[in-house]
C-alpha positions in Angstrom: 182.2 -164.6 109.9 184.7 -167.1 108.0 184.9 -170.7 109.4 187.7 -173.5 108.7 187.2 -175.5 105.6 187.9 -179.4 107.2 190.2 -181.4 104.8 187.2 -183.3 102.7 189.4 -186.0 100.8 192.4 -188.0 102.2 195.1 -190.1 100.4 198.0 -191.9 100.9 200.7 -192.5 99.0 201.3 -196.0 98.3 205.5 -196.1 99.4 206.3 -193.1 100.7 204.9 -191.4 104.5 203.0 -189.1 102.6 199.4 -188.0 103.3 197.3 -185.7 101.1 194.7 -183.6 102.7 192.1 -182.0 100.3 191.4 -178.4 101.3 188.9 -176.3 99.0 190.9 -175.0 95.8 194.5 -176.4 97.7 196.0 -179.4 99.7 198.6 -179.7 102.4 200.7 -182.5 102.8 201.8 -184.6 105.7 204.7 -186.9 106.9 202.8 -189.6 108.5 205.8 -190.4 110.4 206.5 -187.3 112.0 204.0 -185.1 111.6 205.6 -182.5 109.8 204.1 -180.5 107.0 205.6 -181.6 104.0 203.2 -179.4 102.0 201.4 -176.1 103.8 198.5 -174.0 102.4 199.6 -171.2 100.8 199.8 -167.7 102.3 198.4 -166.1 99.2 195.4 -168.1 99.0 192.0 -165.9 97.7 189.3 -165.6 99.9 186.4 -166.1 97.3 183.3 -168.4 96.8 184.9 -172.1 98.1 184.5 -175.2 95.5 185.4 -178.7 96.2 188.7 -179.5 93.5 189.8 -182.7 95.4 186.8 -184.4 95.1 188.7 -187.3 93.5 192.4 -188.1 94.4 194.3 -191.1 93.4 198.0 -191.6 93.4 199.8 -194.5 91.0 201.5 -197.3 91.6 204.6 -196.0 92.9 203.6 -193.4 94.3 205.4 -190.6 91.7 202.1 -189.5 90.5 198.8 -188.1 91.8 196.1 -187.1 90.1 192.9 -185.3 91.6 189.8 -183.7 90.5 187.0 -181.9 91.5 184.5 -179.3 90.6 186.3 -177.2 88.7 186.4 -179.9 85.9 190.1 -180.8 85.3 192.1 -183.6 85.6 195.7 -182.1 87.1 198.3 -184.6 87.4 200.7 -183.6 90.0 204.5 -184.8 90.3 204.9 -185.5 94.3 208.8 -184.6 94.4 208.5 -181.3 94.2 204.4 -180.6 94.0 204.3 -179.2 90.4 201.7 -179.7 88.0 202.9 -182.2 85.4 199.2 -182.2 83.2 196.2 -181.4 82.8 193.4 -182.8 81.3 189.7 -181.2 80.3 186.8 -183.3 82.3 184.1 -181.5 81.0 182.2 -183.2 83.3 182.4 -183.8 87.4 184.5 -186.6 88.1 183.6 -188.8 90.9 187.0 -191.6 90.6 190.1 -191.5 88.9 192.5 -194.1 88.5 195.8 -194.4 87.1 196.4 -197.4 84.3 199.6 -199.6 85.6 202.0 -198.1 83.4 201.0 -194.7 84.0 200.5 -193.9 80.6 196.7 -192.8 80.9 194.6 -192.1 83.8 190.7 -193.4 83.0 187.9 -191.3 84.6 184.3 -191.7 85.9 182.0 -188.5 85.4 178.7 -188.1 87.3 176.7 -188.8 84.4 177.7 -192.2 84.1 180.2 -192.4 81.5 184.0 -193.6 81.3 186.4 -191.9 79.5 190.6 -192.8 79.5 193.1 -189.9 78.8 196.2 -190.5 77.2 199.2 -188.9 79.1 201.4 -189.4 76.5 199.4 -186.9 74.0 199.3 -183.3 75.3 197.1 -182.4 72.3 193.6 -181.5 73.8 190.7 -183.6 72.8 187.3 -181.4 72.8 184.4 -182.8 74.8 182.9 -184.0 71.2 185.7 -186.0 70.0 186.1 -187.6 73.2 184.7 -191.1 73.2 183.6 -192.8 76.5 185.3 -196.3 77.7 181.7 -197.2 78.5 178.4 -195.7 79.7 175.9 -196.3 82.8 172.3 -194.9 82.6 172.8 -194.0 85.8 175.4 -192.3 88.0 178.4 -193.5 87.7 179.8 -193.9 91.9 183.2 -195.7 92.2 185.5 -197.4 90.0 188.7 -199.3 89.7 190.8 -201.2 87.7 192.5 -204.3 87.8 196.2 -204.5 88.6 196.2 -205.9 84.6 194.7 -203.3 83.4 192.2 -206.0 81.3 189.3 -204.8 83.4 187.4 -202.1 84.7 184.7 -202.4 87.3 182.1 -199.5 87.7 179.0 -199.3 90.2 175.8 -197.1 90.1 173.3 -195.3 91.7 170.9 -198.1 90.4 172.8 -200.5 92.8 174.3 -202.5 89.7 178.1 -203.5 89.5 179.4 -203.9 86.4 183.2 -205.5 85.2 183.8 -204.8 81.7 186.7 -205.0 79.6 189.2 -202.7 79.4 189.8 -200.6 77.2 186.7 -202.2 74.9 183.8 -201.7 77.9 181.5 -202.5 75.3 182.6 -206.2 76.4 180.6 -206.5 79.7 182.5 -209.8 81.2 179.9 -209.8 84.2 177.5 -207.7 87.1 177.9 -208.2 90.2 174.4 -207.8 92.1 172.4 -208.3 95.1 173.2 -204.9 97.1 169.4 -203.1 97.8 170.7 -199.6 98.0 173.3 -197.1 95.9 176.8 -198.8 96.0 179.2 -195.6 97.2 182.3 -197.8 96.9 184.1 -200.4 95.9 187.8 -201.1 95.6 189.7 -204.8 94.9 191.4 -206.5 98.2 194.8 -205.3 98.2 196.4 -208.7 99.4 193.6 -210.7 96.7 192.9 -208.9 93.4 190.9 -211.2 92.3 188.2 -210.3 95.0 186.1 -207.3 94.9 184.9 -205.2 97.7 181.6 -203.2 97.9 179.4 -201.2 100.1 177.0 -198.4 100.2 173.7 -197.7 101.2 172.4 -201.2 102.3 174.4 -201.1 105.2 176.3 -204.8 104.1 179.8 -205.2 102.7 180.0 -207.6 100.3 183.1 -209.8 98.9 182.6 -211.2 95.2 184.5 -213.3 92.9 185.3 -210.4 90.5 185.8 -211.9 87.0 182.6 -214.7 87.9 180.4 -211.8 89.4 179.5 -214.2 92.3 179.1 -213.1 95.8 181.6 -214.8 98.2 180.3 -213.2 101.2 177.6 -210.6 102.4 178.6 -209.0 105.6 175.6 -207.0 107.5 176.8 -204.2 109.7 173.4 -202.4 110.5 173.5 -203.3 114.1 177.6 -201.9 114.6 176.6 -198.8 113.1 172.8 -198.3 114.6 174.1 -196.3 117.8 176.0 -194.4 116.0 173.9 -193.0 113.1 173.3 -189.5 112.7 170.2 -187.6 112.7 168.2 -187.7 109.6 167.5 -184.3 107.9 165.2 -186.3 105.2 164.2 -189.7 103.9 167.6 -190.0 102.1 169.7 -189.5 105.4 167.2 -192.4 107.5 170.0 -195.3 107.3 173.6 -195.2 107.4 175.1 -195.0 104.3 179.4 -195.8 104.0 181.4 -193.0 102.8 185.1 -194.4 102.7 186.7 -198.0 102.8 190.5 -198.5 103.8 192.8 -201.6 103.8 195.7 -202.0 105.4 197.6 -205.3 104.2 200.0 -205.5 106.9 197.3 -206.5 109.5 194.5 -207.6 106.4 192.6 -205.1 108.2 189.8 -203.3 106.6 187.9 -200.0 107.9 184.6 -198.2 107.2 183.3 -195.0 107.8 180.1 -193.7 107.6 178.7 -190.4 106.3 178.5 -187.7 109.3 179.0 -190.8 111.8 181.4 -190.3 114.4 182.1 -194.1 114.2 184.8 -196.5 112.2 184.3 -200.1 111.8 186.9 -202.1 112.1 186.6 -205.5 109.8 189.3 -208.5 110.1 190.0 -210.7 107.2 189.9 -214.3 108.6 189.8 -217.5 106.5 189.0 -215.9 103.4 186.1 -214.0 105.1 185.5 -210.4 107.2 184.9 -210.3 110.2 183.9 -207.4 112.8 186.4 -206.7 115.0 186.1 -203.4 116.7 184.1 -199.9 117.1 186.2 -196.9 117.5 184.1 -193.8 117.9 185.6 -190.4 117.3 184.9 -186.8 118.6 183.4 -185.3 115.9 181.8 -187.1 112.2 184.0 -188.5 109.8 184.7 -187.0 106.4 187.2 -189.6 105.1 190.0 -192.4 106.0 193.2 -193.7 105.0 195.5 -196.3 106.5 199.0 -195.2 106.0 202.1 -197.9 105.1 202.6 -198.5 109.3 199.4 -199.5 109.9 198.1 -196.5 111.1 194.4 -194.8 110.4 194.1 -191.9 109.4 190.6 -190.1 110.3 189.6 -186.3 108.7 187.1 -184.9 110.8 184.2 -182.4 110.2 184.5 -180.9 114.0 187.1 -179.1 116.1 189.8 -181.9 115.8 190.5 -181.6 111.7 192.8 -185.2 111.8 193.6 -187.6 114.4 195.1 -191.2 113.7 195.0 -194.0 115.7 198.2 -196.9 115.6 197.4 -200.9 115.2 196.4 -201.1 118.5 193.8 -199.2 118.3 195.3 -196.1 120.4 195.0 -192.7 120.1 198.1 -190.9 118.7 198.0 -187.4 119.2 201.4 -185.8 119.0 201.7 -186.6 115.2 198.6 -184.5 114.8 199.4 -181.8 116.3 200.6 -179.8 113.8 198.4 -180.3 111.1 195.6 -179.3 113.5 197.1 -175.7 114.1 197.8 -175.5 110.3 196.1 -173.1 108.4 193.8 -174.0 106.0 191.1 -172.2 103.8 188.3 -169.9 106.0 185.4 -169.6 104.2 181.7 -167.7 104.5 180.1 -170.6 102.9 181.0 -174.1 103.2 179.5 -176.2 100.4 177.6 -179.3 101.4 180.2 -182.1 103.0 177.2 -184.8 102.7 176.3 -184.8 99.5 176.3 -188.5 99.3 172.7 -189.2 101.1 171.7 -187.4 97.8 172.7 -190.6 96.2 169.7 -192.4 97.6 166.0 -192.1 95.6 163.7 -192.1 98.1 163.7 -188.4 97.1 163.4 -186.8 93.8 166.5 -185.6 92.5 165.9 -181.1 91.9 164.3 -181.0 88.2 167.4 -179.5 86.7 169.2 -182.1 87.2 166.4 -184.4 86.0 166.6 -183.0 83.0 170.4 -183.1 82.6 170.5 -186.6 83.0 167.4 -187.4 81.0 169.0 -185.5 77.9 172.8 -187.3 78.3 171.2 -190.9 78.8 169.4 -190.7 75.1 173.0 -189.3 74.0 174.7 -192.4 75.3 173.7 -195.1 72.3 175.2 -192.3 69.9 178.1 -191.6 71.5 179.6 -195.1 72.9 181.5 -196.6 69.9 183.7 -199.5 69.7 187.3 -198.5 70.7 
């Protein structure tokens, strides 16, 4: 018996009412102002063994460009007039963030074994996985990453709780760590209306605001006791404590939200005097894969339950007649749904399976012999 793939990743697009809904091997997009399907799933789609490809989405700065990957190892950069492939890049690797340089002239990737890499989108000429040189190199898994609007800097953050901010595109220049979290950092993005703070959170249960360029904390926000009620049911030592999944920012209302792996809940920060505040609970229906505040202030929830996507307007209500149609939608049935939690696997209060072990243990001694000066 097939069941309905939920939409794993979400993204909106930084000017236009678009949201992109990651579905398996496809996504479907939506007019956030309407409701309408912009984008559908394609009738055609193969029923076969169901991957994750949107792991990683990321649109540039205006919005003309987005690029995803996923499991099956590719970079594709997608133009968002018409939906075609514009390039595609080998990854060799998983990819767990992408971002987009501010010209758009090279989109720099993070890889699950804790390496950086940048690829040139002016250069269609492929580069084979030996001749590609890494940005810079973790010993540990690499977890989020951005750059900064100048493109002089690119901050990375680990399994090993570290966050690092090294030069761009010479990462061999570490400028400074920011550090103090007690658990894997999962994310960590720049303020949209200050980027020159940083934003982090992950396993700890605090989100913390730091000086990015000084690497010193401005602020360390604990949210343990908002999210307590609301955790889910551990399967393991990993999955004990709440652990966030997604951040979101909407600038209109300074507004910040974060969601929690297979939580039903969304906390809702406010940005007050320089500082975060709580400011609200909502509590959804179902546990939340994934968030994104659109350009009217709206949030944007995907849901691993009956409801796929609801969205909720700045005051905090419940709009569901510009869901409806994206919730009857169809979207990729599959036998087998790969694992939508994979992110408690992040934590090491259990061993990682020996395979991977191994893997990691043979690319770390390969990391002093492969990082060279750019």
């Amino acid at each position: 018996m097939s069941t309905k793939l939920p939409f794993t990743k979400i993204v909106h697009n930084p000017k236009k009412s678009e949201l992109v809904l990651a579905n398996g091997h496809h996504f479907l997009v939506l007019n956030t102002s309407t409701g309408e399907l912009i984008k559908s799933y394609p009738e055609d789609a193969k029923v076969e063994p169901v991957t994750d490809y949107y792991r990683c989405m990321s649109f540039n700065k205006d919005g003309s460009l987005l690029a995803t990957s996923g499991e099956n190892k590719q970079i594709i950069v997608w133009d968002t007039q018409d939906w075609t492939v514009k390039n595609t890049k080998p990854a060799y690797k998983r990819i767990n963030a992408v971002q987009f340089t501010s010209d758009s002239s090279e989109i720099v990737a993070a890889d699950k074994f804790g390496d950086v890499y940048n690829h040139s989108l002016k250069d269609d000429t492929p580069v084979s996985e030996e001749k590609q040189l890494p940005v810079l190199g973790h010993v540990s898994m690499v977890t989020d990453m951005v750059l900064t609007p100048d493109d002089k800097f690119v901050i990375t953050s680990d399994r090993d709780e570290h966050i690092r901010v090294s030069r761009y595109p010479n990462g061999y220049n570490i400028e400074c760590f920011c550090l103090g979290h007690t658990d894997v950092v999962t994310c960590i993005q720049l303020l949209p209306w200050n980027t020159s703070i940083l934003v982090s959170a992950g396993g700890d249960g605090t989100i913390r605001l730091w000086d990015t360029l000084k690497g010193t904390q401005i602020q360390c926000l604990d949210l343990k006791e908002q999210i307590e009620p609301y955790k889910p049911t551990a399967a393991d030592a990993n999955s004990e404590d709440a652990i966030v999944s997604s951040i979101s920012f909407d600038s209109a209302t300074q507004r910040v939200a974060v969601a929690f792996a297979k939580s039903p809940a969304i906390l809702l920060l406010a940005y007050k005097e320089n500082k975060l505040e709580f400011e609200q609970t909502i509590v959804t229906e179902s546990p939340v894969l994934d968030i994104a505040f659109d350009n009217e202030s709206k949030l944007w929830i995907s849901h691993d339950g009956a409801e796929s996507i609801s969205v909720y307007n700045e005051k905090v209500e419940k709009v569901p007649e510009l869901t409806e149609k994206i919730n009857k939608a169809s979207v990729c049935q599959a036998d087998k749904i790969f694992d939508l939690y994979t992110i408690f696997g992040l934590r090491k209060f259990l061993e990682l399976p020996e395979n991977l072990v191994t893997a990691y243990a043979e690319e770390a001694k390969n990391k002093k012999r492969k990082t060279t000066a750019a």
